[in-house]
N, C-alpha and C positions, 0 to 999 in steps of 0.2 A: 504493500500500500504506500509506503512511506518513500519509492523509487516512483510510483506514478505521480504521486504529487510534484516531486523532482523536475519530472520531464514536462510536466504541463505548466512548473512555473518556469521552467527554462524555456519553454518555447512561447509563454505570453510574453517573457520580458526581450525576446528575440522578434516576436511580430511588433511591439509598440517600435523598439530600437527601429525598423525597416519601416512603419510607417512615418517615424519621425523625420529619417534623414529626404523619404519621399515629399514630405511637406515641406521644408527647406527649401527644397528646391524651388518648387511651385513658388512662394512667398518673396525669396529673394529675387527672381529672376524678373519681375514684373515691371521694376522700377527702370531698371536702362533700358525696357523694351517698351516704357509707358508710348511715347511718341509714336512708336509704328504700328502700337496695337491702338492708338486712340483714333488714328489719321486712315487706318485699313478698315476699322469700325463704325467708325465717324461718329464714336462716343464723344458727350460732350464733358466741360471739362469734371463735373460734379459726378458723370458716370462710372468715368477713368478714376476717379478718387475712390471711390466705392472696391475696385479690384485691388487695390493696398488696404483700405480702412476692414472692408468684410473681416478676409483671413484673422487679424489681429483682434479684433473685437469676439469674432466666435474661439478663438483660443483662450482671451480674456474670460467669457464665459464659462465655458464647459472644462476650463481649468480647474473651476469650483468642486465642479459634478465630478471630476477625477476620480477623489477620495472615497467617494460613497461608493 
């Protein structure tokens, strides 16, 4: 019993690690592409603000909900 718990907390703390560094990516990459993604979309400029503001504030969010 005490070796499946093992593997199933090894492997939740190996799926969060892999969605983490997944999210990273997404987050950081937005901001030197804002220009081409606002001008090929024809987002305006409070739309384009929304694609940096979202991510950050739902992380701020459900940071909370984490622990539970």
């Amino acid at each position: 019993m005490n070796k499946i718990y093992n593997k199933n907390t090894f492997l939740l703390l190996f799926v969060i690690a892999a969605i983490s560094l997944n999210l990273r990516l997404g987050i950081t990459s937005v901001g030197p592409l804002m220009d081409t993604i606002r001008t090929s979309l024809s987002l305006s400029n409070a739309q384009a603000s929304l694609l940096t503001t979202v991510p950050v504030l739902c992380m701020g969010i459900f940071a909370s909900l984490a622990t539970v």
